[in-house]
Backbone bond lengths (Angstrom), bond angles and torsions (degrees), N, CA, C in turn:
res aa  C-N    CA-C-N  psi(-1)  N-CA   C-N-CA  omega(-1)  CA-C   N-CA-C  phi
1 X - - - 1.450 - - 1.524 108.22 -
2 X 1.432 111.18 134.25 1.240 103.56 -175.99 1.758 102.96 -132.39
3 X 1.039 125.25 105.18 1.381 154.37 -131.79 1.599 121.18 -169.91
4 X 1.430 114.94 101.57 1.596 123.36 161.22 1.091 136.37 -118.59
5 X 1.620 125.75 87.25 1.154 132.72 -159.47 2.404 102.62 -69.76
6 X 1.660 86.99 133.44 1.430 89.17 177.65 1.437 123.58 -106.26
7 X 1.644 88.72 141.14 1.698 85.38 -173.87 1.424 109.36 103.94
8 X 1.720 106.21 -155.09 1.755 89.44 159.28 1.238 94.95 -114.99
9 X 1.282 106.23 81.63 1.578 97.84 133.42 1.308 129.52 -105.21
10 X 0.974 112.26 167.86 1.973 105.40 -171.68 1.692 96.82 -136.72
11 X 1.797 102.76 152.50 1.511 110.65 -179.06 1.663 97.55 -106.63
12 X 1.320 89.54 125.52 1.875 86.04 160.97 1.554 112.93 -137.98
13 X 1.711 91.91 158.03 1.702 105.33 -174.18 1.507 97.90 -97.32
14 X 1.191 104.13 134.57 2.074 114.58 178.75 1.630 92.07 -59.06
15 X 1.136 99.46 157.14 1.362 107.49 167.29 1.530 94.62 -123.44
16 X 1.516 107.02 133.64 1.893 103.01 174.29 1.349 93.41 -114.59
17 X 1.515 116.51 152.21 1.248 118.47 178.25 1.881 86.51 -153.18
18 X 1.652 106.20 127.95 1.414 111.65 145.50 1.258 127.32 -108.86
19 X 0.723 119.49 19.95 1.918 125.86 155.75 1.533 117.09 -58.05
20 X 1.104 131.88 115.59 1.458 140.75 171.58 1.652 111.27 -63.95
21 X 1.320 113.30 132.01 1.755 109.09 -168.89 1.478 101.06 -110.05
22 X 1.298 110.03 123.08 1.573 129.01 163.85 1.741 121.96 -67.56
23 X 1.572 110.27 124.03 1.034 112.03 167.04 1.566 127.14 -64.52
24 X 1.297 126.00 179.02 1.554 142.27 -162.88 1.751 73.99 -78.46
25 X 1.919 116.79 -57.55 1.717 84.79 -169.60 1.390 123.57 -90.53
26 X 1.311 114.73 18.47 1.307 103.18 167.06 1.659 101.14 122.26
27 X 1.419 120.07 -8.66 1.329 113.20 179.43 1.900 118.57 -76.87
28 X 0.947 104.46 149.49 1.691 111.87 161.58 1.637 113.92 -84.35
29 X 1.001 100.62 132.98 1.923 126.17 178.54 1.582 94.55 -102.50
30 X 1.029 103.07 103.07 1.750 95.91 -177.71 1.391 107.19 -92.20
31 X 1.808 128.86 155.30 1.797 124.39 -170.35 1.444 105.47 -32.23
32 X 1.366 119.07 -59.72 1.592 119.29 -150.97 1.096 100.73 -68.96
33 X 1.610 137.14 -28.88 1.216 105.51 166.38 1.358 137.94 -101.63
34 X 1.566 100.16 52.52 1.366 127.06 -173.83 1.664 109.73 -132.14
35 X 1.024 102.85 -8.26 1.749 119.41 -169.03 1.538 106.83 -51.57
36 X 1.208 137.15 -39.10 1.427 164.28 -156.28 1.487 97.78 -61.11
37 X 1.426 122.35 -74.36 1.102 161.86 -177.01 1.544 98.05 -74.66
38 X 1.845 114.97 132.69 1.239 112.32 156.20 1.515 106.40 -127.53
39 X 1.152 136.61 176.75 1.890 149.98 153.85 0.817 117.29 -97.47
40 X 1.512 145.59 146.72 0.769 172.21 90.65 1.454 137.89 -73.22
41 X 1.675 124.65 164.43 1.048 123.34 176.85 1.525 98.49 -125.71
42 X 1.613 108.73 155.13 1.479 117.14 -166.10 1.387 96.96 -105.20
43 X 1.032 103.05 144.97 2.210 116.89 -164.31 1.567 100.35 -142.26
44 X 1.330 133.20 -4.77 1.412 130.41 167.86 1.180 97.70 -152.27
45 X 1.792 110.07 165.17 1.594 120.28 155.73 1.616 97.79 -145.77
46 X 1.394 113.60 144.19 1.365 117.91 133.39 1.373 131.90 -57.57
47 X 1.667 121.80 140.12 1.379 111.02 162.20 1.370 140.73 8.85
48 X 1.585 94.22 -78.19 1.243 108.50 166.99 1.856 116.70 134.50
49 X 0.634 126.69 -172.70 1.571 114.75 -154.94 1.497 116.44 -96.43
50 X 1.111 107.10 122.24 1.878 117.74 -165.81 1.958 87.30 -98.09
51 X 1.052 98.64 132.80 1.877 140.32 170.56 1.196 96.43 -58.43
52 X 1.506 109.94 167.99 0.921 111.25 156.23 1.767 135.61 -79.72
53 X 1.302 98.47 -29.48 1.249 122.91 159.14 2.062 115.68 -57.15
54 X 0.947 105.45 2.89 1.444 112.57 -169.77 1.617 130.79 71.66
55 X 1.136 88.25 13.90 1.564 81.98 -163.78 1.828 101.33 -97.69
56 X 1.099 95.33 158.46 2.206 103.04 -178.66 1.475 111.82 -100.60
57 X 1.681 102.93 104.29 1.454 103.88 173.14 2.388 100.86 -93.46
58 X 1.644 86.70 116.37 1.520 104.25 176.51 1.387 85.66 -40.44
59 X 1.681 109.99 173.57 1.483 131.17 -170.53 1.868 87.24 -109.04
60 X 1.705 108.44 170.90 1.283 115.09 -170.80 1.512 86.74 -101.32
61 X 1.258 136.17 -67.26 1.473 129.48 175.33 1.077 132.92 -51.10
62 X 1.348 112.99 132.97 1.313 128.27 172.98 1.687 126.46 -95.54
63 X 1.155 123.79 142.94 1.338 127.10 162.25 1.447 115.88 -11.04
64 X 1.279 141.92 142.81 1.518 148.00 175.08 1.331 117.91 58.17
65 X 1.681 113.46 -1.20 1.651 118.27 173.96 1.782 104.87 -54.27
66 X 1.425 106.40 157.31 1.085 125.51 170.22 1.821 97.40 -106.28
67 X 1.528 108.72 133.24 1.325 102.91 -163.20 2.035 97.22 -136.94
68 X 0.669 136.70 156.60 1.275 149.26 161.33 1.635 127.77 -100.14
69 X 1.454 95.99 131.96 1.532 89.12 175.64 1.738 111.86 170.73
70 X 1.609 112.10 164.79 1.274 114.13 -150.40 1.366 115.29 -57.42
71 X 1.190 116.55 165.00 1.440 120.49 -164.71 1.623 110.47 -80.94
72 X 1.519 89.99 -69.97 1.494 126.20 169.20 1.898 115.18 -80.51
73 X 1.353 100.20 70.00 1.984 104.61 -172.75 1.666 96.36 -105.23
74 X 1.005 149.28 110.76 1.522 134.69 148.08 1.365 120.87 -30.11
75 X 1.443 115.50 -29.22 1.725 125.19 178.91 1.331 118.39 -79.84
76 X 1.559 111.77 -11.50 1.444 124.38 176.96 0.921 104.87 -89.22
77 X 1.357 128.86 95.15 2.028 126.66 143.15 0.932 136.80 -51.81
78 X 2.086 128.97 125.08 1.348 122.27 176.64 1.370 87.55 -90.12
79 X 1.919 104.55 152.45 1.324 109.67 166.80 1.677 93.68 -162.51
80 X 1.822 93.15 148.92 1.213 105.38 168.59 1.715 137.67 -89.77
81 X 1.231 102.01 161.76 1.809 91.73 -164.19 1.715 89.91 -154.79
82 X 0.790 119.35 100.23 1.188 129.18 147.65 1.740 89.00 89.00
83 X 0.828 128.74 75.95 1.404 135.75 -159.43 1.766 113.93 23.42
84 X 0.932 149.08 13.68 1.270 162.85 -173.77 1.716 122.25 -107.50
85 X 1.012 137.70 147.29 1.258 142.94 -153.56 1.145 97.74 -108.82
86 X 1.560 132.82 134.68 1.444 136.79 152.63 1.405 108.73 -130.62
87 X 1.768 105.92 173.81 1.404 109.10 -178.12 2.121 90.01 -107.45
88 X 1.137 106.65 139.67 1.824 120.84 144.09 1.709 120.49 -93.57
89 X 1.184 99.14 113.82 1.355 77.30 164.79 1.962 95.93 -164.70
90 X 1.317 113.09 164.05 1.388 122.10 -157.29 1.933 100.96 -63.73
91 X 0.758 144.73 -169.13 1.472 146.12 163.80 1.477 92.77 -90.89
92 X 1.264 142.34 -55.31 1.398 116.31 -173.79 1.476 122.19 -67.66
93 X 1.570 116.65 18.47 1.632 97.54 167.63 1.724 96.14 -115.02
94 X 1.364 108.01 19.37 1.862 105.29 169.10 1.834 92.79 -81.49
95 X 1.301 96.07 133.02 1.584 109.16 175.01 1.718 105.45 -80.60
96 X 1.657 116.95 -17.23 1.628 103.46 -157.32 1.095 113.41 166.93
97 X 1.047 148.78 113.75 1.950 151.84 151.73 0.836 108.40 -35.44
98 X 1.465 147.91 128.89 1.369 155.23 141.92 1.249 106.37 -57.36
99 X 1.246 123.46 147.78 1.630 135.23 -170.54 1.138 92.52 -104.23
C-alpha cells in the first residue's frame, strides 16, 4: 500500500471481532453491546497538525497502535486503497490506545 495521510490524519484498519468479552466477574458483554465503539489498528500518519500560528504539533499515535473509536462518526471516512477498505480520520476523533 502506498498511502500518506496529511497532516494529522491517520489511516486505520477496522478490527472485526465476533467473540463475546467476559468480565473480571464472569459476565458476557455480548457484540451489540459493543456496537458504539469500534478497533482498529493505525497503518499511516500524517505529520501532524500545524496551529494556527504555524507551528507542527507531532501526532500522539504511532504506527501499529491499537486505537479506539466511534463507530458511527460522520468525521470518519471509509476509503479504498488498493481494493481494501480503511478508515481516515483526524487523530482527534481516536478516543484512546489500547495497551
Amino acid at each position: 500500500m502506498n498511502f500518506k495521510p496529511l497532516y494529522d490524519k491517520v489511516l486505520v484498519k477496522k478490527i472485526t471481532s465476533v467473540k463475546e468479552q467476559k468480565t473480571k466477574s464472569g459476565l458476557y458483554i455480548p457484540n451489540s453491546a459493543k456496537e458504539k465503539l469500534q478497533e482498529g489498528i493505525v497503518l499511516a500518519l500524517g505529520t501532524g497538525l500545524i496551529t494556527e500560528s504555524g507551528k507542527e504539533v507531532p501526532l500522539t499515535v504511532q504506527i501499529n497502535d491499537k486505537v479506539l473509536f466511534e463507530k458511527h462518526n460522520s468525521r470518519v471516512k471509509e476509503v479504498m486503497i488498493d481494493g481494501e477498505e480503511f478508515l481516515l480520520m483526524r487523530e482527534g476523533e481516536i478516543l484512546g490506545i489500547m495497551g
